[in-house]
Each structure stands twice: as structure tokens, then as C-alpha cells.
PDB file as gemmi writes it, atoms N, CA and C in Angstrom:
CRYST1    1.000    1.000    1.000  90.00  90.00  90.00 P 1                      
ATOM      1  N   UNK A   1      65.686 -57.633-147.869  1.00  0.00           N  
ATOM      2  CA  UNK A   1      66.768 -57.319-148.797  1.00  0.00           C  
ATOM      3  C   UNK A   1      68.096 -57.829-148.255  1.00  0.00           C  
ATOM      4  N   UNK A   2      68.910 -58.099-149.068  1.00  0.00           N  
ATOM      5  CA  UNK A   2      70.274 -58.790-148.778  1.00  0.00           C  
ATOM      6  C   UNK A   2      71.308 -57.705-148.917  1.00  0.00           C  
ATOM      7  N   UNK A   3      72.251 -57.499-147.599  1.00  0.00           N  
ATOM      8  CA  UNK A   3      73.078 -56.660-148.255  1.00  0.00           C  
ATOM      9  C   UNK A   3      74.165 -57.131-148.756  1.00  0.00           C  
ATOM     10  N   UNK A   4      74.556 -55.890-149.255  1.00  0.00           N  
ATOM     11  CA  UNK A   4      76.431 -56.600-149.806  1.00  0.00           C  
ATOM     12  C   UNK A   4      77.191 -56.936-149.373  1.00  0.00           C  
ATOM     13  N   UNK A   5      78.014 -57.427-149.476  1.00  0.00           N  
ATOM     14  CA  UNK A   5      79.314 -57.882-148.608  1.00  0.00           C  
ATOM     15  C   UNK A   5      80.241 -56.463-148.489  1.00  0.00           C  
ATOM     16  N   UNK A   6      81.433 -56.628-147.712  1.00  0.00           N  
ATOM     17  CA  UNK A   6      82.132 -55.468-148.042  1.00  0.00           C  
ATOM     18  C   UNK A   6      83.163 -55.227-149.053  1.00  0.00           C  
ATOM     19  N   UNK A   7      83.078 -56.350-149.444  1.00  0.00           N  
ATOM     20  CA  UNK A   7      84.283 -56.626-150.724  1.00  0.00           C  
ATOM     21  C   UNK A   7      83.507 -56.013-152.146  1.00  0.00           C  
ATOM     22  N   UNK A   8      82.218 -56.525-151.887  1.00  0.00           N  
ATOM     23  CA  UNK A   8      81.264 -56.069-153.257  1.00  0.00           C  
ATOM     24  C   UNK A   8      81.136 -54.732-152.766  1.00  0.00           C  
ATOM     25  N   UNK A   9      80.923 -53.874-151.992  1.00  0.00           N  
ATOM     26  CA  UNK A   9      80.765 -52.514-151.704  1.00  0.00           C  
ATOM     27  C   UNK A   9      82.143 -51.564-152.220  1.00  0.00           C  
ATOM     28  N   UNK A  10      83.357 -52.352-151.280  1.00  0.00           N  
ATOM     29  CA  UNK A  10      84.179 -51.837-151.721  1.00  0.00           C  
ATOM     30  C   UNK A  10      84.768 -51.669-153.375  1.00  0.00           C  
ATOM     31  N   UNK A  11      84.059 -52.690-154.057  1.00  0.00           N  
ATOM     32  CA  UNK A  11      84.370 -53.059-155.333  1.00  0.00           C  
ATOM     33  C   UNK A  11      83.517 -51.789-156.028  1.00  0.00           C  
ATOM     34  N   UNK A  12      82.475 -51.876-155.750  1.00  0.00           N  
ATOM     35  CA  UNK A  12      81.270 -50.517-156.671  1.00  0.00           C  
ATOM     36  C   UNK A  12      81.945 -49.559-156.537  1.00  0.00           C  
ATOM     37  N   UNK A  13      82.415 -49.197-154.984  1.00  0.00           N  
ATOM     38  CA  UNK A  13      83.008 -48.041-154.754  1.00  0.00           C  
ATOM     39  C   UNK A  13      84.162 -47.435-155.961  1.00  0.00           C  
ATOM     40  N   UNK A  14      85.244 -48.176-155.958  1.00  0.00           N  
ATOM     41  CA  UNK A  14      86.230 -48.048-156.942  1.00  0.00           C  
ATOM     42  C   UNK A  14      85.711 -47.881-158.356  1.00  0.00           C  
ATOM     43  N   UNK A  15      84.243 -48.832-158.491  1.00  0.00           N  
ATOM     44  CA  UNK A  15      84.240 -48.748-159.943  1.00  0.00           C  
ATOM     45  C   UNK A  15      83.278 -47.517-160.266  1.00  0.00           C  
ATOM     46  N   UNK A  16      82.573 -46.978-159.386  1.00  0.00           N  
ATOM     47  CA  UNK A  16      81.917 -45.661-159.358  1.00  0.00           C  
ATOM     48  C   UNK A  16      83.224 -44.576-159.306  1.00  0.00           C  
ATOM     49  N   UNK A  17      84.282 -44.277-158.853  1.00  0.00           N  
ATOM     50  CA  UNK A  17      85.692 -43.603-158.632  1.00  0.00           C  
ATOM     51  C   UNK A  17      86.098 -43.435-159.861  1.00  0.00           C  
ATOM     52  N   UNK A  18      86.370 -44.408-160.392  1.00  0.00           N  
ATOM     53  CA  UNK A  18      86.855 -44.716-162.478  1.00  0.00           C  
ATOM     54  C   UNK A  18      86.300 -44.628-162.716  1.00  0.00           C  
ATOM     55  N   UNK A  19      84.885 -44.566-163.119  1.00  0.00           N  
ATOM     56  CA  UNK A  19      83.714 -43.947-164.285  1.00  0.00           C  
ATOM     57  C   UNK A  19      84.040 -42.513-163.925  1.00  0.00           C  
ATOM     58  N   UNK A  20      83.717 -41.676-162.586  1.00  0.00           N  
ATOM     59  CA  UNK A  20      83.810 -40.357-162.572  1.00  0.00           C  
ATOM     60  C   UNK A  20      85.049 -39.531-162.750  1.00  0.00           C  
ATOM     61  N   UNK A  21      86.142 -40.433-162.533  1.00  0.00           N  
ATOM     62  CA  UNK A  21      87.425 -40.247-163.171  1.00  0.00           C  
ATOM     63  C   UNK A  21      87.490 -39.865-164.450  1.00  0.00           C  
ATOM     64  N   UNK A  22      87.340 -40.869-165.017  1.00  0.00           N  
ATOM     65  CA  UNK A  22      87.385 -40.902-166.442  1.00  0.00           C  
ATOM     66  C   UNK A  22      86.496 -40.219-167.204  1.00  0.00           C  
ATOM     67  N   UNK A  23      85.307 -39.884-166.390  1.00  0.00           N  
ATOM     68  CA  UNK A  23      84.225 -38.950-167.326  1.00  0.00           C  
ATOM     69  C   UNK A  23      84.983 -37.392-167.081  1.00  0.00           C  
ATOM     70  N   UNK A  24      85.132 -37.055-165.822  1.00  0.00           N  
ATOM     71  CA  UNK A  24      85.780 -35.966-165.439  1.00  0.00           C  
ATOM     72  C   UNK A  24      87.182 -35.583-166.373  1.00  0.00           C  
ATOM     73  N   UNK A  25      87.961 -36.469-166.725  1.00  0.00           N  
ATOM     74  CA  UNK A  25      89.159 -36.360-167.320  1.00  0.00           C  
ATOM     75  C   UNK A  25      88.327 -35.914-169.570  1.00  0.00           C  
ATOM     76  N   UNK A  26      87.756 -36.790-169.746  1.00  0.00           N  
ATOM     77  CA  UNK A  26      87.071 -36.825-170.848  1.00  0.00           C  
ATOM     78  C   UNK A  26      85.895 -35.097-171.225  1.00  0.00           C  
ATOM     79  N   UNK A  27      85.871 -34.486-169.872  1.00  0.00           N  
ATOM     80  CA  UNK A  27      85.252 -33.228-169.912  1.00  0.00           C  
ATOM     81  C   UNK A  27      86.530 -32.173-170.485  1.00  0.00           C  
ATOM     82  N   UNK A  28      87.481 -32.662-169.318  1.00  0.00           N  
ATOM     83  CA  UNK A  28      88.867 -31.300-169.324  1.00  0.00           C  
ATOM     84  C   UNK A  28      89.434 -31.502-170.712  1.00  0.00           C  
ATOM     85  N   UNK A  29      89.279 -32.812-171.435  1.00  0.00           N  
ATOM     86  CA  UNK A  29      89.734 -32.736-172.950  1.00  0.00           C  
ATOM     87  C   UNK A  29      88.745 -32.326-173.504  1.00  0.00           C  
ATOM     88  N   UNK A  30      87.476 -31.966-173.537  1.00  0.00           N  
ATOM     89  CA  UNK A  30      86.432 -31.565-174.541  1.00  0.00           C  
ATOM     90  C   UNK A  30      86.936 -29.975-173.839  1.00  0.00           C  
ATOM     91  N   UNK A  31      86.635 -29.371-172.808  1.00  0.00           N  
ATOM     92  CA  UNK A  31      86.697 -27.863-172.733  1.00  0.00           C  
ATOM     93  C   UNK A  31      88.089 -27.393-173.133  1.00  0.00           C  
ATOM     94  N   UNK A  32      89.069 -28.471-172.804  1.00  0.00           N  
ATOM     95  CA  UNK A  32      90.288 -27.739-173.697  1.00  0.00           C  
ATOM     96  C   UNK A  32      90.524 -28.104-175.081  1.00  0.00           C  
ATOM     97  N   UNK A  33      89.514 -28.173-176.260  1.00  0.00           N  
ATOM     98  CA  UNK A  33      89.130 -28.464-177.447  1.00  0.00           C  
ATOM     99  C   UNK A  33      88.324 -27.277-177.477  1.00  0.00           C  
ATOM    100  N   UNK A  34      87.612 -27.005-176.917  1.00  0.00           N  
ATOM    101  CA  UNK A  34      87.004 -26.089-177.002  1.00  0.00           C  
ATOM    102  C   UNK A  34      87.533 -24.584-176.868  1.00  0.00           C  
ATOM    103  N   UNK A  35      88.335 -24.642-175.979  1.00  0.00           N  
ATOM    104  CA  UNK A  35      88.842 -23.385-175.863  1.00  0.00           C  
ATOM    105  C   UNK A  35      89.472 -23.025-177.319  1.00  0.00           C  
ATOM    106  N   UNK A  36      90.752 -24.143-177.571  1.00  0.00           N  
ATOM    107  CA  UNK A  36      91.374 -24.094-178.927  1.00  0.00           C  
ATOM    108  C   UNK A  36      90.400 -23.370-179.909  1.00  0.00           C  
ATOM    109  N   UNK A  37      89.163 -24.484-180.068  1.00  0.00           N  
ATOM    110  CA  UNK A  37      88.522 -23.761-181.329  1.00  0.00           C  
ATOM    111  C   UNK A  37      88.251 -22.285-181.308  1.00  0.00           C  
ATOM    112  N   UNK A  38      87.951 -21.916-179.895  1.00  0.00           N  
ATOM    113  CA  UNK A  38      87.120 -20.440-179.544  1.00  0.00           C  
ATOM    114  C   UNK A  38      88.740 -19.299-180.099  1.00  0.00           C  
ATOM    115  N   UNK A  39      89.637 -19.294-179.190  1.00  0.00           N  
ATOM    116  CA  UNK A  39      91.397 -19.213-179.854  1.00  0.00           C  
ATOM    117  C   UNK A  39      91.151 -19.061-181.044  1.00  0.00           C  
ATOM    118  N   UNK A  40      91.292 -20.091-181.693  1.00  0.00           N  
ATOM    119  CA  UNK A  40      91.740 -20.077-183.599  1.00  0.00           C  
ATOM    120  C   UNK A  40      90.460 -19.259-183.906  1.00  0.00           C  
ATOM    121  N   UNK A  41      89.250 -18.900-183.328  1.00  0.00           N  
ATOM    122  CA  UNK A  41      88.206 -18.175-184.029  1.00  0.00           C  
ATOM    123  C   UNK A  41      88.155 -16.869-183.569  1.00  0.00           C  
ATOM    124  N   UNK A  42      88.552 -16.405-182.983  1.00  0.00           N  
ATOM    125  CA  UNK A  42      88.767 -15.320-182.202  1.00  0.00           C  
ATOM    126  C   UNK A  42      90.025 -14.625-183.225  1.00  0.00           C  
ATOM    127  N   UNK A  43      91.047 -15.510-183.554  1.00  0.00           N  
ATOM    128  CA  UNK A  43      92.105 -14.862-184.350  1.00  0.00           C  
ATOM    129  C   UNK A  43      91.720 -14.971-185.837  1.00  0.00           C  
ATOM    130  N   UNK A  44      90.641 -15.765-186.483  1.00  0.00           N  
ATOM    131  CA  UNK A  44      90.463 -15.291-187.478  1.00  0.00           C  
ATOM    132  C   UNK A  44      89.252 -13.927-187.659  1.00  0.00           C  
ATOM    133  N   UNK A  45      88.473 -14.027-186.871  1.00  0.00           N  
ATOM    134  CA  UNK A  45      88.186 -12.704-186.659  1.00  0.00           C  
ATOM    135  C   UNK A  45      88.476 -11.862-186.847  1.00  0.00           C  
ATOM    136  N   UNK A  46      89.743 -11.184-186.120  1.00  0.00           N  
ATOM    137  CA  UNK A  46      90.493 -10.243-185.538  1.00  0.00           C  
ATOM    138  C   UNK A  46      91.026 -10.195-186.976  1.00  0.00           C  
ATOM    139  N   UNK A  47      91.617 -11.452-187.987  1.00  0.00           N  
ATOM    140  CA  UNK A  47      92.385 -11.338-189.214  1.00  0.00           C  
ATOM    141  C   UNK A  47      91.580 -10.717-190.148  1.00  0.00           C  
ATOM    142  N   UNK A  48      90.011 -10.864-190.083  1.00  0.00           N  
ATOM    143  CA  UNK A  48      89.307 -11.047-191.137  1.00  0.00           C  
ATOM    144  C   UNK A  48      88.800  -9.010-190.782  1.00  0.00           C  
ATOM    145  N   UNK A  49      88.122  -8.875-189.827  1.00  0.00           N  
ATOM    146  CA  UNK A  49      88.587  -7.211-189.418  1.00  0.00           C  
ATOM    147  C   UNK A  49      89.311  -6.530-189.609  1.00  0.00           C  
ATOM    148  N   UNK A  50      90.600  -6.751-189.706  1.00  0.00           N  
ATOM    149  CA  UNK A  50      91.658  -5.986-189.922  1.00  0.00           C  
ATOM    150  C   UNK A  50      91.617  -5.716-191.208  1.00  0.00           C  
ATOM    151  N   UNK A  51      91.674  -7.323-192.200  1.00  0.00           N  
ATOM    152  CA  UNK A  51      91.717  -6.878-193.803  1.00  0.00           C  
ATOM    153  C   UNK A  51      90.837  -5.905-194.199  1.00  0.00           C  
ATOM    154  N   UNK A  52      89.267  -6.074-193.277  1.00  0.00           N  
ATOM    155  CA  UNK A  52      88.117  -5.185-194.060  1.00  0.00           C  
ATOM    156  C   UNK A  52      88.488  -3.841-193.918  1.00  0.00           C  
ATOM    157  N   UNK A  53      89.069  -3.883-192.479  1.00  0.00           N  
ATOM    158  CA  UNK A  53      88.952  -1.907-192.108  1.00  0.00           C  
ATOM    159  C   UNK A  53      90.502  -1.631-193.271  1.00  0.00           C  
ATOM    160  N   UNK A  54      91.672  -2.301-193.481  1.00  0.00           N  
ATOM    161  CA  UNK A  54      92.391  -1.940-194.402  1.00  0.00           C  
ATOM    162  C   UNK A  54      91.574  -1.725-195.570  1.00  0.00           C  
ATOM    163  N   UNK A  55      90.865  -2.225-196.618  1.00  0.00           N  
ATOM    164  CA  UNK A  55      90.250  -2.292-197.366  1.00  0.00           C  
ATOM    165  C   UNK A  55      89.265  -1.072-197.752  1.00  0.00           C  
ATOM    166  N   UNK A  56      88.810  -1.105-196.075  1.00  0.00           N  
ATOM    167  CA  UNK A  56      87.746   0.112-196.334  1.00  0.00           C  
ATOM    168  C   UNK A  56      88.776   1.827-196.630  1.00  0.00           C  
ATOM    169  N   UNK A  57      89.944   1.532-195.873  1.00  0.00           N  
ATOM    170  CA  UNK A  57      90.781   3.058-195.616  1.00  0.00           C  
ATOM    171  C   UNK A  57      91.223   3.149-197.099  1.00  0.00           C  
ATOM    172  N   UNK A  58      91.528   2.224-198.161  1.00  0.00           N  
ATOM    173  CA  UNK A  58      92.079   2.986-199.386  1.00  0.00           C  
ATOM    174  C   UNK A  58      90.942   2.941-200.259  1.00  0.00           C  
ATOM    175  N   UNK A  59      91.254   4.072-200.239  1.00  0.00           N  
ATOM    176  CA  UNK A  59      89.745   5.384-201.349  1.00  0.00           C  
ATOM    177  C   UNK A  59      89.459   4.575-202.685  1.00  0.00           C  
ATOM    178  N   UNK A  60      88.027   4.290-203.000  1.00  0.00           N  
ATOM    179  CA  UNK A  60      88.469   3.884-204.351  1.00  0.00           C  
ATOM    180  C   UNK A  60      88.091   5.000-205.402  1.00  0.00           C  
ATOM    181  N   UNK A  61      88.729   4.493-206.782  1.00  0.00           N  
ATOM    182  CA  UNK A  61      88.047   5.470-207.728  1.00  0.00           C  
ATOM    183  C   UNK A  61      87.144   5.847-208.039  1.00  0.00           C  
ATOM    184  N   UNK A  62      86.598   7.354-207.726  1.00  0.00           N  
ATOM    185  CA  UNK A  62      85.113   7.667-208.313  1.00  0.00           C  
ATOM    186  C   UNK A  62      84.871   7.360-209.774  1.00  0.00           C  
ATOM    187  N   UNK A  63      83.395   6.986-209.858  1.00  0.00           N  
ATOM    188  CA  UNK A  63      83.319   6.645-211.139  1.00  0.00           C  
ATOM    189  C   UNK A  63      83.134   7.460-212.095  1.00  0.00           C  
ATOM    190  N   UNK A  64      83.029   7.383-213.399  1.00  0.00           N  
ATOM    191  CA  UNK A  64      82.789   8.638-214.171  1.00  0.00           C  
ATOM    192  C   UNK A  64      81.495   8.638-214.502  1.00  0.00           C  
ATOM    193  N   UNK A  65      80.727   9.707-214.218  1.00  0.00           N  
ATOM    194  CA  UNK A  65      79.178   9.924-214.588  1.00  0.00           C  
ATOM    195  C   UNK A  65      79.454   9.975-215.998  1.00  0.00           C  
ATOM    196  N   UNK A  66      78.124   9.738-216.650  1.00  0.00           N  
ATOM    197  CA  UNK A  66      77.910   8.728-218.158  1.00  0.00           C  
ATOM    198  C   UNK A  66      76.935   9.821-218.438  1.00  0.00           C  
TER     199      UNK A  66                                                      
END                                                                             
């Protein structure tokens, strides 16, 4: 087997550095996308709860037996 030179070693090196760079950077924007969505769903939740338990607290009219 032939090895590499050190220029070609040093070269992979860097270009293995920027792929994991850039994949690493491309994660922290997907989990902070993610968080957002989890956020905005968490508060419609909380919106959509609130209306029901309001909803549920005012009494409605009994009906009239027929």
C-alpha cells in the first residue's frame, strides 16, 4: 500500500474538520427549530386549556323536559 503524502493527509484532515463542522452547525439549527416548534405548541396548548376550562365554568341552561 502507498501512503499519503503529508499534504494529502493534511488536506483530508481539514476536509473531514468542515464536513463535521458544518454537519454539527446544521444539527444546532434543526434542535433550535425544534425547540421553537415545541414553544409555539406548548403555548397553544396552554391557550387551548384555558378556553376549555373557561367554557366548562359558565353553567349552561338546563333544558326544559318535554
Amino acid at each position: 500500500m502507498q501512503r499519503l503524502s503529508a499534504g494529502a493527509m493534511d488536506a483530508l484532515v481539514w476536509v473531514v474538520f468542515i464536513a463535521l463542522f458544518v454537519g454539527a452547525a446544521l444539527l444546532v439549527k434543526v434542535a433550535a427549530a425544534l425547540l421553537v416548534v415545541l414553544v409555539v405548541l406548548a403555548l397553544l396548548l396552554g391557550f387551548v386549556l384555558r378556553v376549555l376550562r373557561k367554557r366548562r365554568r359558565t353553567p349552561r341552561r338546563p333544558r326544559r323536559p318535554r
